[in-house]
N, C-alpha and C positions, 0 to 999 in steps of 0.2 A: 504494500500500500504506500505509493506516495505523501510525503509531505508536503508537498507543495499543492500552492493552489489550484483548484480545480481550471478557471481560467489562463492559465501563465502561458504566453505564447511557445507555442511547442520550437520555434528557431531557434531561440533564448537558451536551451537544456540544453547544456552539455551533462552532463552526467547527476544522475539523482541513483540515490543510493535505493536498493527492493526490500520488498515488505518493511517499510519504516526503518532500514536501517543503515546506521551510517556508510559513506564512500568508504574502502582502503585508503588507510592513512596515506598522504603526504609528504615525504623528505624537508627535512630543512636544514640550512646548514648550520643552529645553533645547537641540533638536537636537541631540541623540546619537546614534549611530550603531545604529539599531534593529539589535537582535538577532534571529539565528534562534529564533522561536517557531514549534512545530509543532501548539499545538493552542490550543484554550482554552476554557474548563470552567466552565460559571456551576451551580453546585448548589443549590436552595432550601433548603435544610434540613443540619442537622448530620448526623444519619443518610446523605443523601448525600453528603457530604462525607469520611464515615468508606469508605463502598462504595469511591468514587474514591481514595482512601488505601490500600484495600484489594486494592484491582485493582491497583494498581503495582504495592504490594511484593509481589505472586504472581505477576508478569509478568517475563518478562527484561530484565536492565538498559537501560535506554534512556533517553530523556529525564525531567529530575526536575520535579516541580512548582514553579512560581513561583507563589508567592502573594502576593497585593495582596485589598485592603480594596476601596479602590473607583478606585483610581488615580490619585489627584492627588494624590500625591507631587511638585509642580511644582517647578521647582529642581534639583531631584536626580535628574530620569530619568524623574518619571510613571511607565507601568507597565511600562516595559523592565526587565526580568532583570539581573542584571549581566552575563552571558556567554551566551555562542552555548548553543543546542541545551536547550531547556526546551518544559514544557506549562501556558499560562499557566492558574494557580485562580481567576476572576473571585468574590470572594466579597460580592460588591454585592449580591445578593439575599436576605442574610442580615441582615436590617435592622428585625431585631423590639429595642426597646425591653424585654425580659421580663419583669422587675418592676423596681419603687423603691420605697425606703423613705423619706420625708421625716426623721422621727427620726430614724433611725439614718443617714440622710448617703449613702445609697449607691446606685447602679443599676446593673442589669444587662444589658449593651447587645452588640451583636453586630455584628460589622465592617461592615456597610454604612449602622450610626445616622451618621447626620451629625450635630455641633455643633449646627446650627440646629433640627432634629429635638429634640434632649432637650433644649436651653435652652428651646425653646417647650413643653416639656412642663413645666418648672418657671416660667414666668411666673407671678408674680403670688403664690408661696409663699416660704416662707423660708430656702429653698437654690438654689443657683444653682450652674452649670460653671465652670470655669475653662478659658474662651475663650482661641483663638487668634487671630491677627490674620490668620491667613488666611479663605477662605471660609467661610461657615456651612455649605458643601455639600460638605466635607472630613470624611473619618471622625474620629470621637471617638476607636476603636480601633487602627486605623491610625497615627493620627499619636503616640500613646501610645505605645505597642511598638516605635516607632522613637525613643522618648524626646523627643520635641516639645518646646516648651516655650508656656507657654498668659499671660495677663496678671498670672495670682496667682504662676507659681511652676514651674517643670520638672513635667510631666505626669506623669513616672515617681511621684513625690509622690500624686497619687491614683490611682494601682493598687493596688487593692484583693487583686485573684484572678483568674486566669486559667484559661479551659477551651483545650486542648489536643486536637489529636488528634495521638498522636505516629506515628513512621513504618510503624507495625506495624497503624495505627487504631483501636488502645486510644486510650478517652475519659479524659483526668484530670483534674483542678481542683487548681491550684497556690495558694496564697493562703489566702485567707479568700473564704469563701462563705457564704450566708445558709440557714442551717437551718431547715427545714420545723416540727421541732419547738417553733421561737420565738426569739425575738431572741437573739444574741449581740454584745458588742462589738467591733467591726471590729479585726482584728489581724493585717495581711498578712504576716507573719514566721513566725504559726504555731508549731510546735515542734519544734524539731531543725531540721539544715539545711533551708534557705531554696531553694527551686528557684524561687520566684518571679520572680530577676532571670534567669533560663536562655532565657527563653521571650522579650525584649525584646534589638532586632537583633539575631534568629536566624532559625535555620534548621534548627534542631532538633524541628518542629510545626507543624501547623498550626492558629493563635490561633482560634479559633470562637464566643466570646466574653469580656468580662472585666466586673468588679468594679472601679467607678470610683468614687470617693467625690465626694460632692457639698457644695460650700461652703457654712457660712451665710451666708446675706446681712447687711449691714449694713444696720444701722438708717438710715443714712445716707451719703452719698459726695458727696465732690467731686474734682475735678478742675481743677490748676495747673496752667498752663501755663507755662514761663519760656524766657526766648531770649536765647541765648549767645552771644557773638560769638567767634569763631577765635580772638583774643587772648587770652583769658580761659577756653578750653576745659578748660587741664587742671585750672589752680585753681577753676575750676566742678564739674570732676567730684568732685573732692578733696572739694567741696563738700556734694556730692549725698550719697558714700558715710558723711559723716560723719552726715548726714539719714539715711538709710537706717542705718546703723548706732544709732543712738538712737531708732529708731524713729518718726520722725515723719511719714514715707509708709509706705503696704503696698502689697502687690503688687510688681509689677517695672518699677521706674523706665525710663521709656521716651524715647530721647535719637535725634532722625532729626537726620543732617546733611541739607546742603543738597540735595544730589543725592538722594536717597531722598526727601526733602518733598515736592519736585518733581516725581517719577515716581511716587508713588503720591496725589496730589492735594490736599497739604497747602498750609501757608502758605509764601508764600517769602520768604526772609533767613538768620537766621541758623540755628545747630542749635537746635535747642528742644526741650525735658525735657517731658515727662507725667509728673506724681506724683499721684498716688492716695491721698487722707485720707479716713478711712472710721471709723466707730463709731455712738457714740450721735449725737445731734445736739451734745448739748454740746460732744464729745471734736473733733468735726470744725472749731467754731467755734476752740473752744483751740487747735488745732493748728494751722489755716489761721493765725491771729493771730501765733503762734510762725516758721513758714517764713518767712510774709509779713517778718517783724523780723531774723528770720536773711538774708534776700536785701536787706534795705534794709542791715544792720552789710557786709556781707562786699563788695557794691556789685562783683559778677562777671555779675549780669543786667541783659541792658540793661532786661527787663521781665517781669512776670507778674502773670499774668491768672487770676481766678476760674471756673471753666465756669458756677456763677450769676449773676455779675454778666457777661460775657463769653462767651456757651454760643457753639460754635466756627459760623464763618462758614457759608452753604450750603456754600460750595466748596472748604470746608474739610475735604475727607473723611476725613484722618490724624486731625484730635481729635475727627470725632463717630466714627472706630470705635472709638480710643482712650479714650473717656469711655465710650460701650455698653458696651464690651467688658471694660472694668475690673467692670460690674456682672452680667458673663455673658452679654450680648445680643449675639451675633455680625448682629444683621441688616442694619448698617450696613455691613459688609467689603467686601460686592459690590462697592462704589462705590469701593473703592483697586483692587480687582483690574481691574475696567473703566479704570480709571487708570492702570495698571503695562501691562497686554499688550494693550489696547484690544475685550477682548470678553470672555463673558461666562463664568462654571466651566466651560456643556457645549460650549464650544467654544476650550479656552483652548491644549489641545493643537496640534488643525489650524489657528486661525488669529490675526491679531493678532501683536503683537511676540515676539521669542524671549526667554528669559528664564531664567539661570540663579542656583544657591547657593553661597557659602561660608560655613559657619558652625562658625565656631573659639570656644572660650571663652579669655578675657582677662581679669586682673586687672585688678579696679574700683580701678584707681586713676589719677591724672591723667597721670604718665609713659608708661605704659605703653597706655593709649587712645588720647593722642596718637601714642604709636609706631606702632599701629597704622594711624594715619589718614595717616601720614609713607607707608607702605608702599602704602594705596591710592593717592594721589596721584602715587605712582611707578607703580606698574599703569596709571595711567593714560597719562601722560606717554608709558610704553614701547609702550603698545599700541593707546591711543587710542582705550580702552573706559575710560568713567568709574565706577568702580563705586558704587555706593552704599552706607549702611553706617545700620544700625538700632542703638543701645548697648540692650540690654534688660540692666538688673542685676538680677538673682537675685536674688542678697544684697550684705551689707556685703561680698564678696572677691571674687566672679564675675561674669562678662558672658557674656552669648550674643550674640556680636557677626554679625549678619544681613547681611552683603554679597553687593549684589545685582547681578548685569549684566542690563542692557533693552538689546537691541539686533533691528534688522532681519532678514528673515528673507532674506539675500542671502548668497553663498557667501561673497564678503569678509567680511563683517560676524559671519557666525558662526565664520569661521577667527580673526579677532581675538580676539571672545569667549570662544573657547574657549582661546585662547592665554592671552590676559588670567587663566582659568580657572586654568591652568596655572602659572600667576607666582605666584599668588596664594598657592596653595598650597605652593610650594616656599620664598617669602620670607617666610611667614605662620611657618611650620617653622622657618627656620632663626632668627624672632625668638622662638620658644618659645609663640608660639600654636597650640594645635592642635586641626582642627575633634573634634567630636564627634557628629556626622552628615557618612556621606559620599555623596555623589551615585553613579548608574554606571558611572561613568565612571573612577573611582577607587576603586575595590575594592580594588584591590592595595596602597594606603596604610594598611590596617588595617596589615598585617606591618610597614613602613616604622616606625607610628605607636606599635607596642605598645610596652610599656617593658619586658616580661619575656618571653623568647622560648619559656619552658619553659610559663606560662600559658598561651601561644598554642596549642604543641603538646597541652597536656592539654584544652581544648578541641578540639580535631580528635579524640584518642582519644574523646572524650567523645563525639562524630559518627559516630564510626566503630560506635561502639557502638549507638547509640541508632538507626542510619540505614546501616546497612556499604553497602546496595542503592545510595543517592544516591535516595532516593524523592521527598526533600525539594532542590532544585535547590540550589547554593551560592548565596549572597547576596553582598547588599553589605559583609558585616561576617564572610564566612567566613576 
C-alpha cells in the first residue's frame, strides 16, 4: 500500500517504497544512520512541485516532505532527513539558470544550478559568484539556504529573493525580485517586515528558486601565500585580523593547518594563510608591497609567496582552488575533493573515504583559534580520529572554523569518527564555540544551542501555523 497521495502525478514517482514500506536505504558519505524514506519525488517544473504540495496537504497526515536541492550536502548527512518517516523532494531537475542581469549584479537560478553551471555562465564578463570551496557540482541554492559560506563572504550576503511554495502550494516571492516593467535597484529587505530570513534552514516551504546577487570582478587579483609555524600561530593570526581589519586583503582569509593541507592535496608543513589582494592593478601592486613589509616588520612567517611570481605547485590543489576560487572559478575543486574521499561528486556518497563536518564560528582572534586547535588535538588524542581544521575569516571578528574527519569506511573507524563527532561538539560548546550549521545527526542541538527558549517556541507557533498538516517534514534546524 502506498503512502502517498492518492492524486500525486504519477511522472513525479521515482521510487515509492510497497506495502507501506520504506525505500532501501541510501549511502552517504558521513555514515549516518539512513533514515526511513518512503518515497521520493523528482518534479521538472515548479507547477509540479506546487500539484505535489498540493496533494499532501489534501491527503491525511502521513509522511512530510524532505527536500534537498541536489544532495550533496556532504558533511552533514547528504540527502538523509533528519528523522524517520518522510517522502524525499528530489529537486535536481529544476536547474534552469532563468535570467541575469550583468548591470544590475543578479541571477535567477533554481535548486539544481550548480556553482560551476552559473560561474561558467559569467566567464569572461564583469561579474562573477562567490565560490565555495567545495564542488562546482554542489547547488548555488542549496548551499545558500543553508547559509554556506563561499570565498568572498557568508552566502546569506547574496540572497537576493526567494520563490517559495508554502504548505498550502501558494507560490510567493520573498525579497527582491526583478520586474518585468524595468530595472529596479536590488533591495532584499523590501518594506515592512522582512520574511526573507524565514525561508533559510527551514522548513517552513518549499525554496523553488532564489535571487543571488553577482560580484564585480576585479580588475585585478593576487594571491599570498604565507606559512606559519605552530609557535607563532596565535601572534600570526592577531596578525592577519589586524590585515583584514584595515583592509589590506578581501575576501575570506583562508588559514588550513596541517592535517587538512594534507587531506585535501595541499602543501605540506606548516599552516598556511590564502589572502586575497584585488583592485585596480595599481591598488594590488601597493598592497602586495604593504603585507609583503608588514610580514618582513612582525617576522611571524617563516614565508610568503606571490601566486605571480610563485603560481601554486601541480600538486598543489589547496592554492590553485584557493587562487580560482577567490576569482569565482570553482573548476579546480574537483581535484581537493578526489583528494579528501578518493573519488569523484557522482560517487562520493557510495564510495571512497567517509567523511564528516563541524562547523562552529570562532572569534578571529589569536587566543581563542589556538583554543580551538588545543581542543582538536585532544579529539584526537581521545579518539584517535585526527581532525582537521580550515580558519576561513569573514571579517575583522569571525571565523567559520571547517573541521573535518577522513576516515575509513570500517565499522571501527566510523564508531570512532563518529564519537570523535560527538566530543567535538560537546567540548567545542562548553569552550563557547558554537556551530552554525548542523549535520543529521544533530538536530536536537538546535534546542540545546538557542539562547532564547521563547524565540524557539514562537517559531514552532509560526509552523504550526503556516504547516498545522506536517506537509513540510521537520528538519535539521526544526
Amino acid at each position: 500500500m502506498s503512502v502517498l497521495p492518492a492524486d500525486m502525478p504519477a511522472e513525479v514517482v521515482h521510487r515509492v517504497g510497497t506495502d507501506g514500506a520504506p525505500l532501501p536505504a541510501d549511502e552517504n558519505v558521513s555514515m549516518f544512520r539512513p533514515r526511513d524514506v518512503y518515497g521520493l519525488l523528482r518534479p521538472r517544473s515548479v507547477e509540479e512541485v506546487r500539484d505535489i504540495v498540493r496533494s499532501f496537504a489534501g491527503a491525511p497526515k502521513g509522511p512530510g516532505l524532505h527536500v534537498f536541492s541536489t544532495g550533496r550536502n556532504w558533511g552533514l548527512g547528504s540527502r538523509e532527513p533528519a528523522r524517520d518517516g518522510a517522502v524525499s523532494l528530489d529537486l535536481s531537475q529544476l536547474a534552469s539558470v532563468r535570467e541575469f542581469d550583468l548591470q544590475g549584479g543578479w541571477a535567477v537560478v533554481e535548486p539544481g544550478v550548480t556553482q560551476l553551471q552559473l560561474a561558467s555562465l559569467l566567464e569572461g564578463s564583469d561579474r562573477m559568484l562567490n565560490v565555495t570551496a567545495s564542488s562546482g557540482h554542489t547547488s548555488v541554492l542549496g548551499n545558500t539556504v543553508d547559509r554556506g559560506v563561499g570565498l568572498r563572504h557568508q552566502r546569506t550576503r547574496d540572497l537576493a529573493g526567494l520563490e517559495v511554495v508554502l504548505p498550502d502550494g501558494e507560490l510567493i516571492r520573498v525579497g527582491w525580485w526583478p520586474r518585468e516593467s524595468g530595472p529596479t535597484a536590488v533591495n532584499p529587505s523590501g518594506l515592512g517586515p522582512n520574511p526573507l530570513g524565514l525561508f533559510t534552514q527551514s522548513d517552513l516551504g518549499v525554496v523553488t528558486a532564489a535571487v543571488v546577487r553577482l560580484l564585480p570582478r576585479p580588475e585585478a587579483q593576487r594571491t599570498l601565500r604565507a606559512s606559519i609555524p605552530r609557535r607563532h600561530l596565535s601572534d600570526a593570526l592577531d596578525e592577519l585580523r589586524r590585515w583584514k581589519a584595515q583592509h589590506l586583503v578581501s575576501g575570506v582569509i583562508k588559514v588550513y593547518d596541517t592535517v587538512s593541507n594534507r587531506s585535501y592535496g595541499g602543501a605540506a608543513g606548516d599552516f598556511v594563510a590564502h589572502l586575497c589582494v584585488d583592485g585596480t592593478a595599481e591598488t594590488v601592486e601597493a598592497l602586495t608591497r604593504v603585507i609583503e613589509g608588514e610580514a618582513a616588520r612582525c617576522g611571524l612567517f617563516s614565508d610568503i609567496v606571490r601566486s605571480d611570481d610563485h603560481p601554486p605547485a601541480d600538486d598543489d590543489f589547496v592554492a590553485q582552488l584557493v587562487q580560482r576560487g577567490f576569482g569565482g572559478d570553482p573548476s579546480h575543486n574537483e581535484k581537493v575533493l578526489l583528494s579528501a574521499v578518493g573519488t569523484t561528486a557522482e560517487a562520493v556518497d557510495g564510495e571512497g573515504s567517509g567523511w564528516v563536518f563541524f562547523l562552529p564560528l570562532v572569534p578571529f582572534n589569536g587566543p581563542a583559534l589556538c583554543r580551538a586547535q588545543e581542543i582538536l588535538e585532544q579529539v584526537g588524542a581521545e579518539t584517535g580520529i585526527s581532525p582537521g581544521s580550515t580558519i576561513n575569516a569573514l571579517d575583522a571578528d569571525v571565523v567559520d572554523l571547517v573541521v573535518s574527519f577522513s576516515f575509513p569506511r570500517t565499522d571501527t573507524a566510523v564508531s570512532r569518527a563518529h564519537a570523535a563527532l560527538d566530543l567535538t561538539y560537546e567540548l567545542f560548546e562548553a569552550a563557547g564555540f558554537l556551530p552554525y550549521r548542523l549535520d543529521a545527526e544533530h538536530h536536537a542541538w538546535t534546542d540545546r544551542l538557542s539562547q532564547d527558549a521563547a524565540a524557539r517556541r514562537f517559531v514552532r507557533r509560526l509552523k504550526h501555523v503556516i504547516d498545522p498538516s506536517g506537509v513540510i517534514a521537520a528538519g535539521r534546524y526544526a
